[in-house]
N, C-alpha and C positions, 0 to 999 in steps of 0.2 A: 612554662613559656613566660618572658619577662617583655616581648614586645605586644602591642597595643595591635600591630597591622591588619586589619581584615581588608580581605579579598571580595568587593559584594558579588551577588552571582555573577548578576549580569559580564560583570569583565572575568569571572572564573569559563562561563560558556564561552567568551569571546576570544578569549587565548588558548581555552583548550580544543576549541574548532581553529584554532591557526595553526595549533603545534600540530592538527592532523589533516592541512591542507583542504581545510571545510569550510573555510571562513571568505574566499573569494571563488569566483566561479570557475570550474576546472577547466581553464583553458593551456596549462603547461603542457609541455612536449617534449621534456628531460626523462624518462620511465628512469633511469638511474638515480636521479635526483629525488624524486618521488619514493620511491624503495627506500633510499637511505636515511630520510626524513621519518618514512615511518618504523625506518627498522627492522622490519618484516611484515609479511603479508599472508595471514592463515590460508592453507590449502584445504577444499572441503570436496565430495567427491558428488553432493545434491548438486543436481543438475537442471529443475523444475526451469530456470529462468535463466543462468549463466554460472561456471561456478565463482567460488565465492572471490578469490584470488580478483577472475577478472572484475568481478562487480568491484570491488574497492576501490582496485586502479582506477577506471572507466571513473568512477564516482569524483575522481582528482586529476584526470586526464581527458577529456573528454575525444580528444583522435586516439586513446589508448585501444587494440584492440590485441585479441588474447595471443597471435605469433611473435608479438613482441616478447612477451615476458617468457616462452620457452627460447626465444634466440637467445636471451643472456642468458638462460639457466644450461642450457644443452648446447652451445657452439659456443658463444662468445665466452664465457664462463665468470662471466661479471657477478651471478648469485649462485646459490646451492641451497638445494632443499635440506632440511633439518627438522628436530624435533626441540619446540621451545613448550608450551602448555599444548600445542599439538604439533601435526606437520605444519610446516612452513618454510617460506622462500626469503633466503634473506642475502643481502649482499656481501659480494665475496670477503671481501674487508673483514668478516664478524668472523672467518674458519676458525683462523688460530686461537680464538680464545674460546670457541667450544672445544677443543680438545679436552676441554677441562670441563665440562660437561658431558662427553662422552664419558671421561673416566667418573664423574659423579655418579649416572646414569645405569652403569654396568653393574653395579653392584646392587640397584635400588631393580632392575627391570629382571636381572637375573630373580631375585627372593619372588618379587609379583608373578612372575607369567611361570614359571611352575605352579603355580595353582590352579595358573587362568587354562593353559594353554592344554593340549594332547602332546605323548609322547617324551621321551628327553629330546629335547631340541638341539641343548647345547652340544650333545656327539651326533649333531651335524654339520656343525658350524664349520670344520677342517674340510667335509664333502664339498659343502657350498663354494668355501673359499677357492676349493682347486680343480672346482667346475667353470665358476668365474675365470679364473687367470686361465685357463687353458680354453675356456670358449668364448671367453669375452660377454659383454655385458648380457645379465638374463634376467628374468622376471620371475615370478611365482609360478607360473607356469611350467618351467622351465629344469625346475628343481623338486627331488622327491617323488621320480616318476611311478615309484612301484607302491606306496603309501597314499594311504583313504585318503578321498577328501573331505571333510567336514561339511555338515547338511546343520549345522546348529546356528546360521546368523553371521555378523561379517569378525566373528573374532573368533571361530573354530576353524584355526589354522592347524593344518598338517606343517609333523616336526620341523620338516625342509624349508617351508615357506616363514613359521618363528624363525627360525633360525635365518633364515637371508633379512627378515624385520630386526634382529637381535644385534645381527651384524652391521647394517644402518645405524641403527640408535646407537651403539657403541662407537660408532666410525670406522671402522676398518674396510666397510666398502660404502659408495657415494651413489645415490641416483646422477645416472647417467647422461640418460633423457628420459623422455615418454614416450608411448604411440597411444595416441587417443591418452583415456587419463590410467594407464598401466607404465609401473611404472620400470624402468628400464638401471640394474647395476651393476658397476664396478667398482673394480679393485680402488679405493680412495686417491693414491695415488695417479690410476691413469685417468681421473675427473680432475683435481686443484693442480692448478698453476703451481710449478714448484717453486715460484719466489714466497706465495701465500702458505703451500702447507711446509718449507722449511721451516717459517718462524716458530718459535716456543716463547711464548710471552710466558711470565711467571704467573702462579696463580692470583698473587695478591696484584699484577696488573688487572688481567683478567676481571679478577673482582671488580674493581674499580672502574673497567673501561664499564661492564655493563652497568654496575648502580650508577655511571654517571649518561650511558645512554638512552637509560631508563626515564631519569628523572627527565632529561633533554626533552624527550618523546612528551613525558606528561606534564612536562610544567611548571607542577605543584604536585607532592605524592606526600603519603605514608611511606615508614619502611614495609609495611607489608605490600601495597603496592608496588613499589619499586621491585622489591624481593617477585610479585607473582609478574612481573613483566614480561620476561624471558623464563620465570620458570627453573631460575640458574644458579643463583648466591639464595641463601636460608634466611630468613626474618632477620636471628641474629644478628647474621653478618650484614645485613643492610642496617642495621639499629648502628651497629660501630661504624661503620662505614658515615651513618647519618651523624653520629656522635664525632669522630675524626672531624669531619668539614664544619662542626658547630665549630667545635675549639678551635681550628682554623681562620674561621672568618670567611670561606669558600662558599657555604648554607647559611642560611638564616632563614628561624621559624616565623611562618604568618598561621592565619586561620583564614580559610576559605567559607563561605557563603553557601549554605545547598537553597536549593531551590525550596525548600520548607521556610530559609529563616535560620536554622542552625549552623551553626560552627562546628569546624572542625579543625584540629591542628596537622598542620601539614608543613613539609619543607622546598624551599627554591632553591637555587641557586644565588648566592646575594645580589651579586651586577643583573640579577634579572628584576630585581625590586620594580626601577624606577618605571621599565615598560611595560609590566604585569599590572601598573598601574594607571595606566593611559588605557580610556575606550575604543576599542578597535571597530572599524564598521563592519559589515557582514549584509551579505549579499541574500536576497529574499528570495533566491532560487529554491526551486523545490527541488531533491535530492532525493532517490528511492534507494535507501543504500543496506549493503549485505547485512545480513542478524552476523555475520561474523566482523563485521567495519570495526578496526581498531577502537573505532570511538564510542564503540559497544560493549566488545569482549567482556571488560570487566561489568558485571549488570548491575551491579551492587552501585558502583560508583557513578555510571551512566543515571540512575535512578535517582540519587544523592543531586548529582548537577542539573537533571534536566527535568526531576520530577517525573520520570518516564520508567513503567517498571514493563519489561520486556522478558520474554523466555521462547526458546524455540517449543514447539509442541511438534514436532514428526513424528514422537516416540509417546506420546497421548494418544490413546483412543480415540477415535474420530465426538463419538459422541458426548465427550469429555474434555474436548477443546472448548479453550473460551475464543479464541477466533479463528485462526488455520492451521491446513499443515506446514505450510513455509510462507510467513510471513515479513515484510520487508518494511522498516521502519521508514517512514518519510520525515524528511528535513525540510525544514525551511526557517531561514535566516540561521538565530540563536536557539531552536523551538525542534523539539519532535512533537508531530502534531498530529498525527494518523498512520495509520498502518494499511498494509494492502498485501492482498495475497494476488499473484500474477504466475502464468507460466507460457514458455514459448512454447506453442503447439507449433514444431518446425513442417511435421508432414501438412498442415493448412498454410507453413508460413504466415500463423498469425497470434500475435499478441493475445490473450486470454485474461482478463478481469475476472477473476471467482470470485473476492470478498473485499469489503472498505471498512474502516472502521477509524472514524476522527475520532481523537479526544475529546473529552468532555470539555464543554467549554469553547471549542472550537470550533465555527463556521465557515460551512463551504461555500460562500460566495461566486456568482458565476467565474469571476474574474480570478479568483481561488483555484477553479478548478481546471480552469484553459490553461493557467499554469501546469497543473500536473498532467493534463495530457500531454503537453508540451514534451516534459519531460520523459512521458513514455512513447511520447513518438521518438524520443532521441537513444531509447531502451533499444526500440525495434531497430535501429540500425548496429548496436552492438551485438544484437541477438540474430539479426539479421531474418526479421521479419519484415511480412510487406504491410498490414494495416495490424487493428487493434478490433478486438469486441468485448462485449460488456462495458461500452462507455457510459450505455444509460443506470450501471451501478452507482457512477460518482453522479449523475446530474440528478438523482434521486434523495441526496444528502442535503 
């Protein structure tokens, strides 16, 4: 790198809480705009508090509530569920150039899941399909009626049920809809809009749309981050792809600021220079947001910028947690600054406080903490609870 530009943290948190609609208080009421801003939004199927999908939105939408985001996915047909580093919802816009991750996919998911799975799956895939087109949309349930079901955990799939997940990840058939969170497919075709799954963008488009949505989304990246964004284009090709817009003149390298003091070399977009470099304000709301929040996902990098190292523990032994089972990071302003474990107990319709735990260093102030009830009074109407207990958790801090 021959440029001098560092990024100091401070304005590295302040743009990358803007690039993921964190940086002023979520009062927008566009959910399409929102979606495409972040480009997708993980599907998770934990349930302890909301799942993960609606907490994000909610997190940047504050009237978002979760019939929304199945109206565009299942009627209007504005997004489609997909598999980017997992499932996820993303807008319709992105179909056509997963086709080309479908075909990546089939060949990497076929070698995996003969290992993982029971059964040949793949001579079920022809049953599946022409149970589908002849019954219309079906679920797990639905298929492989005369074959065991697996008693081994959520990934001891009988053949018929691989095989309709096989078919998904491939694309040849699309979630449909849901009832509850089960999910509902068909044949590809009778889900996209035919002006969307006509297109065939080539793959070196393709490439390019995502390494350049990628970086959109984050900012400032590596190519290995750009690359695990979507989970789509390989290190390599995001290295060329970063090497093409150097010679260009399209990229240009900075070094970004972690929260330690350290550098690290990363690339922009060039015409992003001048704003990446103007402080942005940020709102000193507290935020209780998903262990899935885009601005998390990557834990490496979250940890890197905000000094904050996070990990789900559901799959720890209780006695082997260093704090909960389902933990939910808290924001405020530029700053992660405590953690909290919460669940809607809906049969009391009431909010549940089990665990708190502020960073070191940081003080809960009364005035600190009326804030974050605040905010989980405004939890309980997305969750649609009536009050809150264990508040004298946080006034003990």
């Amino acid at each position: 790198m021959t440029s001098p530009d560092i990024l100091p943290n401070a304005q590295v948190r302040q743009h990358f809480l803007d690039r993921h609609q964190l940086r002023k208080p979520p009062l927008g009421t566009q959910l399409d705009q929102t979606l495409t801003r972040l480009s997708f939004v993980q599907v998770d199927s934990i349930n302890t508090l909301a799942r993960a999908h609606d907490l994000i939105l909610w997190s940047r939408q504050q009237s978002y509530r979760p019939p929304a985001l199945r109206k565009m996915v299942d009627h209007s047909r504005q997004a489609f569920e997909a598999w980017t580093h997992d499932a996820s919802i993303l807008p319709m816009a992105a179909f056509p150039h997963w086709r080309h991750k479908f075909m990546r996919d089939e060949k990497q998911v076929q070698k995996r899941w003969k290992a993982w799975h029971r059964g040949d799956f793949l001579a079920q895939t022809e049953t599946v399909l022409e149970q589908i087109a002849r019954h219309g949309p079906l679920g797990s349930g639905d298929v492989g009626a005369q074959e065991q079901r697996g008693t081994g955990g959520w990934w001891d799939w009988h053949p018929s049920k691989t095989a309709l997940e096989y078919l998904w990840r491939t694309g040849r058939i699309t979630v449909s809809r849901r009832e509850g969170f089960r999910k509902l497919y068909d044949l590809t075709e009778n889900v996209i809009p035919k002006e969307i799954g006509s297109a065939q963008p080539s793959f070196d488009e393709s490439l390019d749309w995502a390494c350049t949505g990628a970086l959109r989304a984050l900012g400032f990246a590596t190519a290995k981050e750009i690359s695990d964004f979507y989970d789509f284009v390989t290190a390599s090709e995001a290295r060329a792809w970063i090497a093409r817009g150097l010679r260009s003149g399209a990229l240009r390298e900075i070094k970004t600021e972690a929260a330690n003091g350290q550098l690290r070399d990363r690339v922009i977009f060039t015409q992003d220079w001048p704003s990446l470099q103007e402080p942005l304000a940020v709102s000193n709301r507290l935020r209780i947001l998903s262990p899935f929040d885009p601005a998390l996902r990557n834990r490496a990098r979250a940890e890197e910028l905000f000094g904050f190292s996070y990990r789900i523990e559901v799959f720890v032994p209780a006695a082997r947690r260093q704090y909960g089972y389902y933990v939910f990071p808290i924001l405020e302003g530029s700053a992660l600054i405590a953690r909290i474990e919460i669940k809607a107990n809906r049969k009391k319709n009431q909010l549940e406080i089990i665990g708190f735990w502020p960073e070191a260093k940081v003080k809960f102030s009364a005035a600190r903490t009326e804030r974050l009830i605040a905010e989980l009074k405004r939890i309980c109407l997305l969750v649609e609870c009536r009050d809150i207990s264990g508040i004298e958790i946080l006034r003990r801090m």
